[in-house]
C-alpha positions, -999 to 999 in steps of 0.1 A, spaced: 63 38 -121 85 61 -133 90 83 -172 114 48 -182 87 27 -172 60 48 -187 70 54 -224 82 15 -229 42 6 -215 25 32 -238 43 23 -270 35 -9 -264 -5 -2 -255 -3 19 -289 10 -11 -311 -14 -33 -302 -43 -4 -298 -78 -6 -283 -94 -38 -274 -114 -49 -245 -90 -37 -214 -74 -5 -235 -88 25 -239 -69 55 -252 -89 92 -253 -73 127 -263 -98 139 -230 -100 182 -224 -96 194 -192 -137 192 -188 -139 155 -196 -171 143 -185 -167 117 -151 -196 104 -164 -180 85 -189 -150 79 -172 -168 60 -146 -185 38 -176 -155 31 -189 -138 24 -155 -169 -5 -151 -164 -19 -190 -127 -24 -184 -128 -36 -154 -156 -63 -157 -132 -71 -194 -102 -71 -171 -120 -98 -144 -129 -120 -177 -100 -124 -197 -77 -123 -166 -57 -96 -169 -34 -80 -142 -54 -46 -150 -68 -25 -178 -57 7 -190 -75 43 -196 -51 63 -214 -57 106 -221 -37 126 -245 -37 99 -274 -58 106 -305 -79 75 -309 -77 81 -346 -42 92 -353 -31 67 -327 -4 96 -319 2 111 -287 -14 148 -289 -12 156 -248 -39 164 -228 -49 191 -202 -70 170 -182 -66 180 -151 -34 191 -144 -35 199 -110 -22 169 -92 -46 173 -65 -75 178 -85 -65 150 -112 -62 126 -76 -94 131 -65 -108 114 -97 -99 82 -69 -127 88 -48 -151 102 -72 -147 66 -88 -149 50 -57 -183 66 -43 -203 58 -73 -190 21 -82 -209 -7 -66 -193 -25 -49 -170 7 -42 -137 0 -60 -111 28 -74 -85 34 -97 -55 16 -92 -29 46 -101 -29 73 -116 3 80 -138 12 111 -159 41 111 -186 58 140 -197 56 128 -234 74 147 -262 45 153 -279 22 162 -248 9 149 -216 -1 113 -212 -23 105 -182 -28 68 -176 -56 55 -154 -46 18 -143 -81 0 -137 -81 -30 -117 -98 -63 -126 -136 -64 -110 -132 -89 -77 -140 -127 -84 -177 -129 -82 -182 -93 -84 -193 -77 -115 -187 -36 -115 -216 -8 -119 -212 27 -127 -241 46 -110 -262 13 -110 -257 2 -142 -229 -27 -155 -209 -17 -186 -187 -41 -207 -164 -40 -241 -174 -53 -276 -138 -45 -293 -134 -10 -293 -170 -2 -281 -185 6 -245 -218 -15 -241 -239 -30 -213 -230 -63 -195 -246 -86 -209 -264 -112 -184 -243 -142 -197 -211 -120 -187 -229 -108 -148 -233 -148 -146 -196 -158 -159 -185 -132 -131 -210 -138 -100 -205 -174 -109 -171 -178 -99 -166 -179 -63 -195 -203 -63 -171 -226 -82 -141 -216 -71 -138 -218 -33 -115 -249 -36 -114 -248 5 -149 -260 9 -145 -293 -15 -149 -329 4 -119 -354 -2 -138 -388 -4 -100 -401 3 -96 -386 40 -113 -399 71 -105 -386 108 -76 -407 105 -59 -385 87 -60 -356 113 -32 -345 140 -44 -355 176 -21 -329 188 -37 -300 161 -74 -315 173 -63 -307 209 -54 -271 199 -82 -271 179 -104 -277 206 -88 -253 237 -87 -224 205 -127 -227 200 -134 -229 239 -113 -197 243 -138 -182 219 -168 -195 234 -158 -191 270 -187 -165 279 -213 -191 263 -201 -226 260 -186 -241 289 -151 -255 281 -156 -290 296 -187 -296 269 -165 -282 240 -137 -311 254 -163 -340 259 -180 -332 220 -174 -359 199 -148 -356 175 -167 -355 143 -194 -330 163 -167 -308 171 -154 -304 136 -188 -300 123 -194 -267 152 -157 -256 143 -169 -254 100 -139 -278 96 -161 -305 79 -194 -310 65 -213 -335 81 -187 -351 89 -170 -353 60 -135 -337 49 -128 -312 33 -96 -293 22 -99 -272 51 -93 -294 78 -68 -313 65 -51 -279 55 -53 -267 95 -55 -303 110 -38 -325 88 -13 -353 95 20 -346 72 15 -375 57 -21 -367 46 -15 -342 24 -10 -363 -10 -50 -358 -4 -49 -323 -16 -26 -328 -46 -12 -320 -71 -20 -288 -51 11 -278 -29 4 -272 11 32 -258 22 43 -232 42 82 -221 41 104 -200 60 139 -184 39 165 -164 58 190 -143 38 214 -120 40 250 -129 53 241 -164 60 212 -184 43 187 -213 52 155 -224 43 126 -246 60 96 -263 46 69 -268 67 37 -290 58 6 -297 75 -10 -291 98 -13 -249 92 -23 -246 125 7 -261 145 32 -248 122 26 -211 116 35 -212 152 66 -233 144 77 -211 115 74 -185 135 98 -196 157 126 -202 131 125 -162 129 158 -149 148 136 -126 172 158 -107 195 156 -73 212 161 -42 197 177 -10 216 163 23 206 181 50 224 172 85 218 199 111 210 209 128 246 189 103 264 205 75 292 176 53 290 173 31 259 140 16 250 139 -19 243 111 -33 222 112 -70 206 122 -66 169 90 -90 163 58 -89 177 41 -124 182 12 -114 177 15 -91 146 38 -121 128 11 -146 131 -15 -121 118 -1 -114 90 10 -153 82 -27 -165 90 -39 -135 64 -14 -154 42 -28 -189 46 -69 -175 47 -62 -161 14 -37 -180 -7 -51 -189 -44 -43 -231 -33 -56 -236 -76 -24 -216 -84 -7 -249 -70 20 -225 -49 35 -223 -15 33 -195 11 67 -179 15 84 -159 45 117 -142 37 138 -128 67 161 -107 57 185 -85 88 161 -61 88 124 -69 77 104 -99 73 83 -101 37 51 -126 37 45 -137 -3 12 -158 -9 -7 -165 -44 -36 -146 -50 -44 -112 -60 -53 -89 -33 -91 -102 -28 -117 -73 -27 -103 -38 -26 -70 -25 -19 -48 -30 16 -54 11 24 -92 5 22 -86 -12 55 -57 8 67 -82 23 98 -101 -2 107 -134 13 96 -139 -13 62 -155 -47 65 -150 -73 33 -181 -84 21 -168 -115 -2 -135 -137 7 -112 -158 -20 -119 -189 5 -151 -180 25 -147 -221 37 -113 -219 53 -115 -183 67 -149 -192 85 -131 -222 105 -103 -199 108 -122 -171 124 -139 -200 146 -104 -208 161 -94 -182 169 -67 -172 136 -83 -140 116 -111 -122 125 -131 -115 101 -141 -80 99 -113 -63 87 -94 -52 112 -61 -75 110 -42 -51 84 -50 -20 111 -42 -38 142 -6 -44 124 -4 -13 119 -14 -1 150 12 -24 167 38 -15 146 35 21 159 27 9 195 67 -3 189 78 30 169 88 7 139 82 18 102 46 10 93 42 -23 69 43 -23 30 24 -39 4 35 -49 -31 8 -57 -55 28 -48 -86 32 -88 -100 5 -105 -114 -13 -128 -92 13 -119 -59 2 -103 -27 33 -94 -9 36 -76 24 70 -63 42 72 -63 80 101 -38 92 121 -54 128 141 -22 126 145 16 125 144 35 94 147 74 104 152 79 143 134 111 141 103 87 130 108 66 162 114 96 188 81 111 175 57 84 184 75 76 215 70 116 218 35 122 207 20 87 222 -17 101 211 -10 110 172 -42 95 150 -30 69 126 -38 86 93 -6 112 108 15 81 113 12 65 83 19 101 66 49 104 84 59 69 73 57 81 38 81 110 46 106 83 65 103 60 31 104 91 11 73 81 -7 53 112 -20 24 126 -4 -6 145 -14 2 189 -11 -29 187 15 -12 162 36 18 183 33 6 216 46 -18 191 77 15 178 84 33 210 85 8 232 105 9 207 131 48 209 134 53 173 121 73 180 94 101 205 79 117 207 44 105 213 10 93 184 -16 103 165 -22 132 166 4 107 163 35 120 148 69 102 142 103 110 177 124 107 159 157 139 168 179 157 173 147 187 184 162 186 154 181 176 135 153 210 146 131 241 139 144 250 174 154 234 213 160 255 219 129 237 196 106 206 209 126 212 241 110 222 233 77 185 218 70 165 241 88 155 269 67 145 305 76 117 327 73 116 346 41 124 385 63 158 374 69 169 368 37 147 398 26 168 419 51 200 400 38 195 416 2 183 451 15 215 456 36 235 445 6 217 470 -15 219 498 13 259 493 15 270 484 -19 240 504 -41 235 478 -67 244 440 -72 240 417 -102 219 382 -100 255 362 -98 261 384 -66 226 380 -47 229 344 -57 268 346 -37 252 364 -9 223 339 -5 225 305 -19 252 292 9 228 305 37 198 283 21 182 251 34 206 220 28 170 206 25 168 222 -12 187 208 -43 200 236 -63 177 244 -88 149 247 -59 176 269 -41 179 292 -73 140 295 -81 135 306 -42 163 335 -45 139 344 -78 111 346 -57 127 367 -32 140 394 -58 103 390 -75 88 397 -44 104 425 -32 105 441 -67 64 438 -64 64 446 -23 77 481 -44 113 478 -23 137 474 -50 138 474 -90 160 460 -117 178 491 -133 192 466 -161 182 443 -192 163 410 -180 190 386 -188 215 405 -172 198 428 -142 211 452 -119 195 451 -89 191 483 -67 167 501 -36 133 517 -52 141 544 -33 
């Protein structure tokens, strides 16, 4: 969210001023976490009852004047960042702020604080206790509120409802079959596969948490279901469909049962092999520009978490270049980097009914690990690491790349086959040109990962190989700070004295093509200031207009 998105969404917080998801604060540089964190629970317990997409904690807004004064609230970005996981280690159950934004106002500094909506069934504490909003005012959560919250996945997992309506009848003797061979894979170590075959039918779907004694439920006719069974579950839409566009267009509906035709959509996706040669290389790798395996995941992720009440379909867009997987819901319980390494475990699901059965044949797992084992097979492939889009209301939407996006990207994982993913997923920022944190930066650069300057950063792998000639090679890289420091000494030794316009002349055009011009002109002021200080030269003329010369 940029300043044009910023100032249009604070005006508009101001008109219609505190209530219970909007909290504005003028906030000093010292502002006590404490009461941060109790807001953060209030406004996000008020943001889970009334709905909203996310509440807002505004600083450098006088809650009186209702005028933007600024505030010096942290202003280090790295410091005003780490107000994320000071959030996130003392919330139970441990959720953080969304973004943080800051806003160059006019009148001051704005820092927004975009608080998420407490999960479904999850009320928020700060440090044990649960705070809520009465108008304007912070106060506890009262216990009708707690109930309102905790109470609604009981209610709400449409999944696990019986259809009086459906019998076995209604289910696909070819998804049964599949359904059967899936859960004897699972259970091969413990339940011979012949016994799992000669079950009865309703016995098996009982052991597979398809039904409940014996009865139907939305779940098994979602995964199972004849297509003609699924007036059952309406007016809610079961539907899965695949869209291709780009220079030609199509589209494909696909209807029950989920289990058979995830498989089938997938199939409809144009999957051929990609060549990845490496600059001054003979040998091209060749990797598929899908995986299998990683499509499916993230499709069945799709299906075990849909909101079915929102009455919507799942959605797969192909596009030349990336594949992006649209499903109703908001993400569920957290955010998709809480599970970006493989080391968090959801605790609560949207539809604990459907992902259960799921996990029994063989789908999902369920402890977390699908979104890193994407990941983790994305860079097993050198491709550009997935993306997730949580900005509309009610919308989880993830991008799967088939294709390159920076070559130097590619050449360094097939380089450095043992980099840890939390370096990969840096350096897919720098690819996408997404910002990164001035620690991850300087970890990156040590390591030789990276070269450039923010915000013009670029994977150093083989860069020469990685641009289209040594020339460009050149251009980009930039030197160490002695050779330009000898550049303006031997200009002063020969010529005596020089004016800023002619130091800029003698060193701008040997600068980084990495730097804009403004970054190129405050790093020529550095040098001068530098060697003015290092006691080597000295300004002999006014300060708008110096005259540079030796100390000596």
């Amino acid at each position: 969210m940029n300043k044009h998105d910023l100032e249009p969404l604070l005006d508009d917080l101001i008109a219609r001023w505190e209530g219970e998801v909007v909290e504005f604060k003028q906030a000093g540089n010292d502002y006590d976490t404490d009461k941060i964190g109790e807001y953060f629970s209030a406004l996000s317990n008020e943001a889970n009852l009334r709905q909203a997409n996310a509440a807002w904690l505004i600083f450098g807004v006088n809650d009186r004047s209702r005028r933007v004064v600024g505030t010096d609230y942290r202003p280090q970005a790295e410091r005003l960042q780490s107000l994320k996981m000071q959030i996130a280690e003392n919330t139970e159950p441990s959720i953080t702020l969304r973004n943080i934004y800051e806003l160059a106002h006019a009148d001051g500094r704005v820092v927004f604080l975009e608080v998420p909506p407490a999960p479904r069934g999850m009320p928020i504490a700060w440090k044990g206790h649960y705070y809520a909003r009465a108008g304007e005012s912070r106060t506890s959560l009262g216990l009708d509120k707690q109930d309102e919250i905790r109470g609604q996945t009981v209610q709400s997992d449409w999944t696990a409802q019986v259809i009086p309506s459906a019998s076995l009848n209604d289910l696909d003797d070819r998804a049964l079959q599949s359904a059967r061979e899936a859960f004897a894979r699972k259970y091969e170590n413990s339940i011979p596969a012949k016994d799992v075959m000669a079950w009865p039918l309703a016995t098996f779907l009982d052991r597979a948490r398809l039904t409940k004694n014996g009865q139907i439920t939305r779940t098994a006719l979602l995964l199972l279901g004849k297509p003609e069974a699924a007036w059952h579950l309406s007016p809610h839409m079961a539907q899965l469909t695949w869209r291709l566009e780009g220079a030609e267009s199509a589209y494909q509906h696909f209807s029950l049962p989920f289990l058979l035709n995830s498989t089938a959509l997938y199939q409809k996706i144009r999957n051929i092999q990609i060549r990845i040669l490496p600059k001054d290389s003979l040998l091209a790798v060749e990797v598929a520009k899908y995986d299998r395996k990683i499509v499916l995941e993230a499709l069945h992720n799709s299906i075990a978490h849909q909101d079915y009440a929102l009455n919507g379909r799942i959605v797969v867009t192909e596009r030349i270049d990336k594949l992006t997987f649209e499903n109703d819901g908001s993400f569920y319980e957290g955010e998709p980097a809480d599970y970006l390494l493989g080391t968090k475990t959801p605790r609560r699901y949207r539809n604990p009914f459907l992902v259960n059965a799921m996990a029994e044949l063989g789908m999902i797992d369920t402890m977390g690990y699908g979104i890193f084992q994407m990941h983790m097979g994305q860079a097993r492939r050198y491709f550009p690491m997935p993306d997730y889009d949580l900005s509309e209301a009610n919308v989880t939407r993830m991008t799967l790349y088939g294709g390159v996006i920076d070559q130097a990207y590619s050449e360094m994982l097939m380089q450095k086959t043992n980099l840890p993913l939390a370096d990969i997923l840096a350096l897919d920022r720098v690819q996408k040109k997404l910002p990164l944190d001035d620690a991850i930066v300087k970890h990156l650069r040590q390591a030789g990962l990276i070269e450039g300057r923010k915000p013009n950063l670029y994977v150093s792998v083989s860069v020469a190989k990685a641009t289209d000639s040594k020339a460009t090679y050149i251009r980009m890289r930039a030197q160490d700070d002695d050779y330009y420091a000898k550049l303006i000494m031997d200009y002063l030794q020969t010529f005596g004295h020089a004016s800023r316009s002619e130091m800029d002349g003698l060193i701008l055009s040997k600068l980084s093509d990495a730097l804009d011009d403004e970054q190129k002109l405050n790093k020529i002021s550095n040098l001068l200031t530098n060697l003015r200080r290092a006691g080597k030269i000295k300004n002999t003329g006014p300060r708008k207009t110096p005259r540079w010369t030796l100390a000596g």
